[in-house]
C-alpha positions in Angstrom: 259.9 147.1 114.6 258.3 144.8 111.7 258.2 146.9 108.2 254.5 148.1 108.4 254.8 149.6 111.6 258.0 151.5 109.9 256.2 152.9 107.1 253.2 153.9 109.1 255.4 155.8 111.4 257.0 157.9 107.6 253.7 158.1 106.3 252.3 159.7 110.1 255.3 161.7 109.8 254.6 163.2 106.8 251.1 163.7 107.5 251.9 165.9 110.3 254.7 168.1 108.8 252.1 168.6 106.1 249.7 169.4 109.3 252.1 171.9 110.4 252.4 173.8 107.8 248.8 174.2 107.0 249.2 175.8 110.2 252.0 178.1 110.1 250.8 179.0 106.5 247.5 180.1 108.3 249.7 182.7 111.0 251.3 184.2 108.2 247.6 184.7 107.0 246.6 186.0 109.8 249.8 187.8 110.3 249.0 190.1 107.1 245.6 190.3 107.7 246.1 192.1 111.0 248.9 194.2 109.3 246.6 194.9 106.7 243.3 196.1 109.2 246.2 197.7 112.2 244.2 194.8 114.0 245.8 194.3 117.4 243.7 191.2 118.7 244.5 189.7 115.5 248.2 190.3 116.2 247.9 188.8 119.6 246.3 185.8 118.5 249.6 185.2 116.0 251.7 185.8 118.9 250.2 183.4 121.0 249.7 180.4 118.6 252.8 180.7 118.0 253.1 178.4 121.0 251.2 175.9 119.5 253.8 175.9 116.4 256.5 175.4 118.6 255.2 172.4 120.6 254.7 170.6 117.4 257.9 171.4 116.1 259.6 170.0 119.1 257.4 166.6 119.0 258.2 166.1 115.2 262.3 166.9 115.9 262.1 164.2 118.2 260.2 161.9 116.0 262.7 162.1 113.2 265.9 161.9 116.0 264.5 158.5 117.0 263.3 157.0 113.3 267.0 157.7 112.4 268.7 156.5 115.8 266.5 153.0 116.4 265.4 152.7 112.8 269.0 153.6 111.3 267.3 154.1 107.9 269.3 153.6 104.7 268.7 155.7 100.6 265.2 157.2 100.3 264.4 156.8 104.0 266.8 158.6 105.2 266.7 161.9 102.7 263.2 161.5 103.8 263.6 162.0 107.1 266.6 164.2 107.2 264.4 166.5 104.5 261.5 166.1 107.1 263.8 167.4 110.0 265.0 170.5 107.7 261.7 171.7 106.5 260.1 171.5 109.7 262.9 174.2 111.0 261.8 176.3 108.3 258.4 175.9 109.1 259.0 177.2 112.5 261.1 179.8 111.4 258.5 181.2 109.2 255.8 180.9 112.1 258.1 183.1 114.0 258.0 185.5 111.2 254.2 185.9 110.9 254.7 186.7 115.0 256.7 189.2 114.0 254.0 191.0 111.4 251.3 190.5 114.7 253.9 192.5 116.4 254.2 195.3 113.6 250.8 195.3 113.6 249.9 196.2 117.3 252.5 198.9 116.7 251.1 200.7 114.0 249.6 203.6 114.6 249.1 205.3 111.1 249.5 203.7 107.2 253.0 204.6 105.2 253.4 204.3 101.5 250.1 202.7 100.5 252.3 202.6 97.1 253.9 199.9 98.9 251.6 196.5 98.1 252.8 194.3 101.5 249.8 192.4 100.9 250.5 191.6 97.1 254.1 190.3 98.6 253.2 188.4 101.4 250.3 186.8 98.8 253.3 185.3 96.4 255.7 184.0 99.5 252.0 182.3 100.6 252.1 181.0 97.4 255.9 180.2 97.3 255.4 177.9 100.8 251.9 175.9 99.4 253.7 175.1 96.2 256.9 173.8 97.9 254.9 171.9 100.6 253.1 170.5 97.6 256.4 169.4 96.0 256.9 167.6 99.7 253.8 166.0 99.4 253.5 164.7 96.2 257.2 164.2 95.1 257.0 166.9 92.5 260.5 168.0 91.2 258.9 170.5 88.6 257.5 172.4 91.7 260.6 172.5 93.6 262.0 174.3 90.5 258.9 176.6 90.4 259.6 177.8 93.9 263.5 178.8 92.7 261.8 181.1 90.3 259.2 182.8 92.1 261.6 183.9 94.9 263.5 185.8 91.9 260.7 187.4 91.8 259.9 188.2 95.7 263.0 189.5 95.9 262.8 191.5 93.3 259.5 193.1 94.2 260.7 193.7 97.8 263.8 195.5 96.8 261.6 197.2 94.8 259.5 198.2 97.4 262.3 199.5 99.6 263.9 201.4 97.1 260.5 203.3 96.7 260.2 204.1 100.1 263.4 205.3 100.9 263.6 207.1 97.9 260.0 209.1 99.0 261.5 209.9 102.1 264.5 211.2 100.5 262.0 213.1 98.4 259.2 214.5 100.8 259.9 218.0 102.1 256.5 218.0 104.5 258.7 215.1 106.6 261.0 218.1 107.6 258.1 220.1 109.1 256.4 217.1 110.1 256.0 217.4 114.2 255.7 214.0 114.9 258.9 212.7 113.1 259.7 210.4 115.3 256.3 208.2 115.3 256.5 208.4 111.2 260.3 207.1 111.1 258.9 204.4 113.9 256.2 203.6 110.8 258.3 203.4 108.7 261.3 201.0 110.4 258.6 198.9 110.7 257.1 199.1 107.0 261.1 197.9 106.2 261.3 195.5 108.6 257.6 193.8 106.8 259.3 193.9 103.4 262.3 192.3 105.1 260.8 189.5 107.0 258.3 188.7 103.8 261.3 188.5 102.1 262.9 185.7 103.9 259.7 183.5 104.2 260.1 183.3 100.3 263.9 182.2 101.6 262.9 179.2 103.7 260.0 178.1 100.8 262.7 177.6 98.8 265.0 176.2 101.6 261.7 173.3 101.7 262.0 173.1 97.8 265.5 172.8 97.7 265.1 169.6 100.2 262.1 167.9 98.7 264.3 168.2 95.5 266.9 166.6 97.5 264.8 164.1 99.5 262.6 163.1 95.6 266.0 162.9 93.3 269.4 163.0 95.6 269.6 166.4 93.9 271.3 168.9 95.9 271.2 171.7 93.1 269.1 174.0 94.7 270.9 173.5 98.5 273.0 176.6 99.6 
């Protein structure tokens, strides 16, 4: 394959893992929207794109199997790729947690602990994966860095929020008379659950940070 039909196929490559986040970042939107309004046609409409997600993730796998099998690419092209490959399993893996908020969502059948700011959380891991798809795109070790930080945060904000809520139910004696127990504990599994799976979407933004770091500088100090 002569050298300019080689780069064109990175630069298409990175183009579209770029592409596909910009999609998966707009599930997760959608995701806590419909969590946000109890929306359940909004929550179907995450489920089902999730398809979409998938299909691309499958084309772009096989993409970077055959640059490194028939292209056998050496150095910078090959962290390139191999990064490529990595970030786009997080990617998915992220889409399939914003299916997982369109499924909390069609569940829902009252609001728990409006103490509890899911929307405020699931805003910083959306920041989280735009910054470390920008450290993708443009090379930027500062911003792989950045990400590393703002999970401390996420994390801290989400245990946070689970201590509070478990502590309130600890705490509230009208859950004891409370004839509809069962539906409440049911809300609030799932209100758990949403802290949970917010949490690990800030995990696999800095899973992308940590391999643009590795893929810009052959630094694998933020791999684990």
């Amino acid at each position: 394959m002569p050298r300019e039909q080689y780069q064109t196929k990175l630069e298409d490559l990175r183009d579209d893992v770029l592409y596909m986040s910009e999609l998966v970042a707009e599930r997760l939107r959608m995701g806590l929207d419909a969590l946000e309004r109890q929306d359940s046609e909004l929550g179907d409409a995450v489920i089902t794109g999730d398809a979409e997600i998938n299909d691309l993730y499958l084309e772009l796998e096989g993409r970077c199997t055959d640059l490194i099998a028939l292209q056998q690419p050496v150095a910078g092209d090959l962290r390139f790729i191999a990064a490529s490959f990595k970030i786009i399993t997080d990617l998915e893996r992220i889409a399939d947690l914003a299916t997982n908020l369109g499924e909390y969502a069609k569940q829902a059948t009252q609001e728990v602990f409006p103490d509890v700011d899911v929307q405020r959380i699931g805003d910083d891991t959306l920041a989280m994966l735009d910054q470390a798809m920008d450290a993708y795109a443009e090379s930027d070790p500062d911003k792989c860095f950045a990400v590393a930080e703002a999970d401390d945060e996420v994390d801290a904000a989400c245990e946070a929020a689970s201590d509070l809520v478990v502590r309130d139910l600890i705490e509230r004696d009208e859950l004891r008379e409370d004839a509809d127990i069962e539906s409440t504990m049911q809300n609030v599994s799932r209100l758990l659950l949403t802290i949970r799976d917010l949490e690990r979407v800030g995990d696999h933004a800095v899973n992308i940070a940590a391999r643009s770091l590795y893929m810009i500088e052959n630094d694998d100090e933020l791999l684990y």
